[in-house]
N, C-alpha and C positions, 0 to 999 in steps of 0.2 A: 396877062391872060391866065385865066386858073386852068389849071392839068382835069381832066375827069376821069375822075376813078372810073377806072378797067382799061383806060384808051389805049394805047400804043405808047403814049408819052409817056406817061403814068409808069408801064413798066419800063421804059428806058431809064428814067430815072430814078427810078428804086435803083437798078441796076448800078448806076453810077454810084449810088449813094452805099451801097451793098459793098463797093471796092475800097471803100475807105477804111473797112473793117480789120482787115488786117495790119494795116498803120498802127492801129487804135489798139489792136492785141498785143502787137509787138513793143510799143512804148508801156501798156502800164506792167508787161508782164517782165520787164527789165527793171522795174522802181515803178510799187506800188504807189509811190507818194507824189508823184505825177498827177494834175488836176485832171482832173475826171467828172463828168456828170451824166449819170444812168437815170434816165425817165421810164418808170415800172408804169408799164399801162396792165393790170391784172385782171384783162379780161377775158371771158370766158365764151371764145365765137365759138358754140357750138348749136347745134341743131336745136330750140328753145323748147318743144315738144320733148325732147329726151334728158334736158337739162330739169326739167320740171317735175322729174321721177323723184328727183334728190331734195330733201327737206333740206329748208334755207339754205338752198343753193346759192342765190344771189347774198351769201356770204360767204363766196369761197373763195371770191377777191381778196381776203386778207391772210389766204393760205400764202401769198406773197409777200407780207410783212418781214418774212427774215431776210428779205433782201436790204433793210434798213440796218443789218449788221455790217454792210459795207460800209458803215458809216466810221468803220475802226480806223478805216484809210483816211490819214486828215486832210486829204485836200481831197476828197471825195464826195459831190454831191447827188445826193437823190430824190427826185422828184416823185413823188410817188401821186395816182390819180387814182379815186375811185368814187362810184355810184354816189354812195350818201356819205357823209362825214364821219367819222373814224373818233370812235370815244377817247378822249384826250388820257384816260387813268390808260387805253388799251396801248395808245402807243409809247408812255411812259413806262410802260412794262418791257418793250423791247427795248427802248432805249437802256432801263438800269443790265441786262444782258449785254451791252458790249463790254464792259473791262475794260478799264484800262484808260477809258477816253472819259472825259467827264461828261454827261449830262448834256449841257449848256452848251458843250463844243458841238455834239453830234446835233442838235437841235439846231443852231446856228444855219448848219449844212441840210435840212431838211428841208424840202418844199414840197407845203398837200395841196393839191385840188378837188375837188369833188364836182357832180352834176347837180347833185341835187333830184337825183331822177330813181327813183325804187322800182322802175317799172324792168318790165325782163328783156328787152334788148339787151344786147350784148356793150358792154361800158364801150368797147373802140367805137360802135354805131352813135353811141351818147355823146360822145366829146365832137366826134366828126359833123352831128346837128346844132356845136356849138363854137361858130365862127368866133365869138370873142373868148370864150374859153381857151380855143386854139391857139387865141393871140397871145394869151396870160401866157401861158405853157412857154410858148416860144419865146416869150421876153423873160424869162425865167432859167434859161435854156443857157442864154450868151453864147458864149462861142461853140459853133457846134460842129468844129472839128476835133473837140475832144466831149464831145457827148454821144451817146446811141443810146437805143430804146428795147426793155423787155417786155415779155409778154408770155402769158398761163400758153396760149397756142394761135398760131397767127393762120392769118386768113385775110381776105382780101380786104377786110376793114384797116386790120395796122398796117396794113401795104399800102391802103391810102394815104393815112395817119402817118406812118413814115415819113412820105413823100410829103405832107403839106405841113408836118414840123422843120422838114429838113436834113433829118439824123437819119444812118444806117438802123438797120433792125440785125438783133442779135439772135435770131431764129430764122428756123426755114422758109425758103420762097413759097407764099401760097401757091403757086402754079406746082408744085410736087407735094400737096397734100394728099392727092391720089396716092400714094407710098403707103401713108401712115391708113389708110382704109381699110378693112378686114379682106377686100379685095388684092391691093394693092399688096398688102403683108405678101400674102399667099406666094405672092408672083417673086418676093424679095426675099423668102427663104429658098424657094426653089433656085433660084439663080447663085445662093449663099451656101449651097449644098447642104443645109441643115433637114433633122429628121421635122416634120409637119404630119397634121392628123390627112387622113384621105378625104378627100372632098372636091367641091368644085363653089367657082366664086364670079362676078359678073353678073347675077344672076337677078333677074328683073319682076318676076310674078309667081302667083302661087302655083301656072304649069310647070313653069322654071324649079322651083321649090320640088313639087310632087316629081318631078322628074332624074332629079339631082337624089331625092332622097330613094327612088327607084333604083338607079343606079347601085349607089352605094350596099342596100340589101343585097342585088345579087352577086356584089362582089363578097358580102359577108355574111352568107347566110346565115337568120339568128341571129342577126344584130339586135340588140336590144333598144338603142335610141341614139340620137343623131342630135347636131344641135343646130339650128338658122339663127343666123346674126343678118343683121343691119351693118349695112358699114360704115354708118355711123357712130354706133351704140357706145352710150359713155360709163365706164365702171362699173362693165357687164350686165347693166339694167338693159341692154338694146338686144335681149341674146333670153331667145326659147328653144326647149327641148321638144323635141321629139320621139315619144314612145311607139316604139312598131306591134308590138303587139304578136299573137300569131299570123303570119300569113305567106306561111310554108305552102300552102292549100291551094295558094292564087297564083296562075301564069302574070310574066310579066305586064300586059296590056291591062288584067284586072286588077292587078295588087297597084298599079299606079292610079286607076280611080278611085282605091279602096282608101288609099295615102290622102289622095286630093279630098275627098271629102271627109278626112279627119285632119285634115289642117286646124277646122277651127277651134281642135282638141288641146292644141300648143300649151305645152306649161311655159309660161311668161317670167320670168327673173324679177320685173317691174311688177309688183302686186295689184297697180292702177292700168294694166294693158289689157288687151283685148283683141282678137283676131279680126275686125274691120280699120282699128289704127293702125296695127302693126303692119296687115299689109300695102296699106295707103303709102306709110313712110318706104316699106318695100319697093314700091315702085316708083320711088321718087327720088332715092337713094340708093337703088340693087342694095348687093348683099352674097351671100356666101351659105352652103349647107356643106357642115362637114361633122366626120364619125367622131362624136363623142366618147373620147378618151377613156375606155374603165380602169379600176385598179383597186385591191381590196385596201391599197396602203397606195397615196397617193400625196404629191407636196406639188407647191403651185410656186415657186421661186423666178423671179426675175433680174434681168439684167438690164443695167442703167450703164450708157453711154453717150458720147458728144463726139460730134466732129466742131472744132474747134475753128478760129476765125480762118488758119491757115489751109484747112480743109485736113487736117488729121484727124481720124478715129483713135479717141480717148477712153479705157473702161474708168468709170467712176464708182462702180458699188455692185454688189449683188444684193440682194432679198428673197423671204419667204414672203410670199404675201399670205394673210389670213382672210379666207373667203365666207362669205355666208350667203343668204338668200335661198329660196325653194332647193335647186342642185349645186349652191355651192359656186357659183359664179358671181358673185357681187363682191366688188372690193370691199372688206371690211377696214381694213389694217394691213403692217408690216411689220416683221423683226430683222432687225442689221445686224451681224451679213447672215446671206444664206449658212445653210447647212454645209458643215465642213467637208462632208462626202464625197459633195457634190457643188460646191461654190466656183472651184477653179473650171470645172468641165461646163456651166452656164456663162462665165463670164467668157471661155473662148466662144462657142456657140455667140453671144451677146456681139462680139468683135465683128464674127462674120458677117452678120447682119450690119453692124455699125462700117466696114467697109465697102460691101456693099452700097449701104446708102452715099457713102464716102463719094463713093465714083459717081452717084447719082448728082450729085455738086449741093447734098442737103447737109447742115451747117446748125449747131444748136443741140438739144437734149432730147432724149429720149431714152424708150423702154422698153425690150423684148418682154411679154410672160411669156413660161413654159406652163407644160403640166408633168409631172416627171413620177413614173413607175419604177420601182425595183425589178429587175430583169433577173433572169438566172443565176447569171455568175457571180451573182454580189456587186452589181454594178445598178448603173439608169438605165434606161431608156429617156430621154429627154423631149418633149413637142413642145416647137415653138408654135403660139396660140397665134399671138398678136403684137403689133409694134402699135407703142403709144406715140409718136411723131409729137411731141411733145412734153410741155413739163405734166407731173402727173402724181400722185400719191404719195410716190416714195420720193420726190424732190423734197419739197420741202423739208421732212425729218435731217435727210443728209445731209443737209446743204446747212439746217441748223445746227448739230453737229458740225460740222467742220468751222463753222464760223463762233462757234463757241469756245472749243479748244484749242483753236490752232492748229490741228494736227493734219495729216494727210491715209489716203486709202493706199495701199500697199499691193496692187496686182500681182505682186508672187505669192503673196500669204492671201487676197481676197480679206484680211483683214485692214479695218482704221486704229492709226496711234496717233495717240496724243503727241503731246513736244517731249513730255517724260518717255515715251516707248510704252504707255499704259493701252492696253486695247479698250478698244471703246466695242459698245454694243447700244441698240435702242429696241423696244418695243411702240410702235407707234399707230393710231387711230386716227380718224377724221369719224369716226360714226358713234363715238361715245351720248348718248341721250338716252334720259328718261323727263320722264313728267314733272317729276320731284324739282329738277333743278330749273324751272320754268320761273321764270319773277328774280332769277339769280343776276344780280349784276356781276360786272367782272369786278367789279370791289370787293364786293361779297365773296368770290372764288380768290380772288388774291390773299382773303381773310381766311380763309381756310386754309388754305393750302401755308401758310406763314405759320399759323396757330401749330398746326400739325406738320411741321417741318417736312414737308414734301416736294417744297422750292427747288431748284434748279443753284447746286450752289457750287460757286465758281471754284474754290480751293482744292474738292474732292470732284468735282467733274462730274456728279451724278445727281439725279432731282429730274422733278418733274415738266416741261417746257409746254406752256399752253397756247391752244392757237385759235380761231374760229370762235373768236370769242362772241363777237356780235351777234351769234345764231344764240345764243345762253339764253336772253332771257325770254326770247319770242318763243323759242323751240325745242330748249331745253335741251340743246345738243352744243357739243363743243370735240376737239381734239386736244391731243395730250400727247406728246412726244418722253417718254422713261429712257431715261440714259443712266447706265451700269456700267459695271467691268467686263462684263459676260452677260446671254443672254439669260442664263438663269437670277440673274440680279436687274436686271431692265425688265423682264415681268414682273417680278414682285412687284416693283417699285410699280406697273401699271396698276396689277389688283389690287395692292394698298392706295393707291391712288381714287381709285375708281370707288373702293369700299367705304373709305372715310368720307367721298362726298355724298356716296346714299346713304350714310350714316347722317351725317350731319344735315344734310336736305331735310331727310325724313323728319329730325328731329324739329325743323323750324316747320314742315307742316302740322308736327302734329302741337307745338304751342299756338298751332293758328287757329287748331279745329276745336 
């Protein structure tokens, strides 16, 4: 008799399946060389309406691909699943990146699936419409008390998908995604005792909205702008501003009608939104208004942490992120690690939160942002924004790095070393596009980047690491992870990167024209 997703059964036996995890920690993390097999499901359950901000998004399932570096482990297999089929040159590229292991062996250990499906569901909703798929999967699986399953961010789909492969899930229980919600955040700094902007959160309609932002004026008089998010919003596309304008002039009962009917004034992050969508997803989703952070000198750094199978809070890394969009809220990019000023006082801040959730009994990766001010004394001021309850921007760069070098992150220094004690550094994008490189296969980018030695090369540990390749030729967009000594040598290596292929682009348009 089959279980149905959401029953009562359903979660009892994720649950069961959920306690085998620690077994599974504590054997491979005693001998690596212990068989293993990790089914990468890399999908992206999020709200499809906000996912659809982001140009070929439904290639962002291959932002997952460095998990095929665990193929360095020889008795290590991985499964990997995704939408449409995966260019054979693109996965040969990860493969020549592991070192060490030949080719053929890690290949051996590889199993793909695909749906076959381009459309924008969420891939775990795809496989789960495909009973024989499921079955392939699972008889590919074998013994699956040394298998479990990743995932970009779980939700009740890989909670079914768990449950009807059979394997634990190596991320949080969707029943505590509410945590990771702009909502949810708010409630989990306060209890973490860290510094947060003023606001309020729960919040359901545009009276809610005008009223919240009513508030906050009179506590601030002359505030200048406020910001409403969605609590869902993905890589600050889900997040408008709010300009107040004069209205020193208006008693409280007027300045809040004066607020309400300038809602539909909202500066949008997403350049495709609009005040009848936005507030629809509002009240389908609440949401949060809170005082928009000023600062004439302003860094946006985050902390990347995990509680681990055994329920420990682990820091993993810090970062700058680099923002853009209308005010500077849209993920562009990141550089590794933060700023030295300031790196160790984000990753404590980072912990408290990762404790927190710790006791919340949530399990997996995740990522505070701040927004961080120079205060008086020569110090920060720090605002935690938001928790990403998930993998997220800055995973993947990391995680390629560390699977490239060997090395480990170092939470006294907030620095990464190599196996030499070499520091490592990256600069890293997901939003590199222009027009120019549109018709570009990834052959074509592997020929460039080879020609003009900007490759990723194993001896000196520095070069270029490409990702999101499948978005190249439709959209002319790709990511690029630069690895240096320092971060002054990890950007160059991005702007030479980035220079030489609108060099070379440009130049094959213009023998075309």
């Amino acid at each position: 008799m089959s279980i149905l997703p959401g029953s009562p059964e359903e979660k009892l036996q994720f649950q069961l399946l959920q306690s085998k995890l620690p077994d599974q920690f504590k054997r491979v993390t005693r001998d690596n060389r212990v068989p293993q097999t990790i089914v990468v499901i890399p999908s992206l359950s999020m709200d499809p309406r906000e996912l659809s901000k982001i140009s070929g998004v439904h290639h962002y399932e291959e932002r997952m691909l460095y998990m095929l570096m665990l193929l360095r482990r020889a008795k290590t297999r991985v499964i990997f699943v995704t939408s449409q089929a995966l260019s054979p040159s693109v996965i040969d590229y990860y493969l020549h990146l592991l070192g060490g292991i030949p080719s053929y062996h890690a290949r051996q250990r590889l199993i793909q699936f695909n749906c076959c499906d381009a459309s924008s569901k969420p891939l775990s909703q795809k496989i789960l419409e495909r009973p024989m798929l499921i079955r392939r999967i699972k008889e590919a699986i074998g013994n699956k008390d040394h298998a479990h399953m990743v995932c970009f961010n779980s939700s009740n789909f890989e909670r079914t998908l768990s449950v009807q492969l059979g394997v634990p899930l190596y991320a949080n229980d969707p029943a505590q995604n509410e945590l990771g919600t702009k909502s949810g955040c708010r409630e989990i700094f306060r209890n973490a005792g860290i510094l947060f902007p003023d606001g309020f959160e729960r919040l359901r309609d545009q009276h809610d909205i005008a009223e919240a932002l009513n508030t906050l004026y009179a506590r601030k008089p002359g505030m200048r702008r406020a910001v409403v998010k969605l609590n869902e919003g993905f890589s600050g596309e889900g997040n408008a501003l709010f300009y107040y304008g004069d209205l020193q002039a208006f008693d409280a009962i007027e300045r809040k009608k004066k607020i309400l009917s300038m809602l539909p004034d909202l500066r949008f992050e997403a350049p495709q939104e609009n005040w009848e969508s936005f507030h629809q997803k509002y009240q389908e989703m609440e949401g949060v208004v809170e005082e928009f952070v000023e600062g004439k000198v302003k860094f946006s750094p985050s902390s990347q942490c995990r509680v681990n199978a055994l329920g420990k809070p682990v820091s993993i890394s810090t970062h700058d992120q680099v923002l853009g969009g209308p005010s500077g809220q849209v993920f562009m990019g990141c550089t590794f690690p933060a700023h030295k000023d300031y790196r160790l006082d984000i990753q404590e801040a980072g912990m408290a939160v990762a404790t927190e959730l710790a006791n919340r009994g949530v399990i997996g990766r995740f990522a505070t942002d701040f927004v961080s001010i120079p205060d008086e004394n020569g110090g920060f001021q720090h605002y935690a924004i938001e928790v990403n309850l998930r993998k997220g921007g800055t995973t993947h760069p990391f995680l390629t790095l560390r699977f490239l070098t060997d090395g480990a992150y170092n939470p006294e220094t907030g620095e990464f070393l190599s196996q030499n004690d070499q520091p490592k550094c990256y600069f890293a994008s997901d939003t590199l596009q222009s027009e120019h490189y549109q018709g570009l296969l990834p052959e074509d980018l592997f020929d460039i980047a080879i020609y003009n030695n900007i490759h990723f090369h194993t001896a000196s540990e520095r070069g270029t690491v490409f990702h999101l390749l499948g978005a190249l030729s439709e959209f002319g967009k790709l990511g690029m992870v630069c690895i240096g000594d320092n971060i002054q040598q990890a950007t160059f290596l991005y702007n030479k990167s980035k220079n030489i292929l609108d060099k070379e682009t440009a130049k094959l348009k213009d023998n075309l024209s």
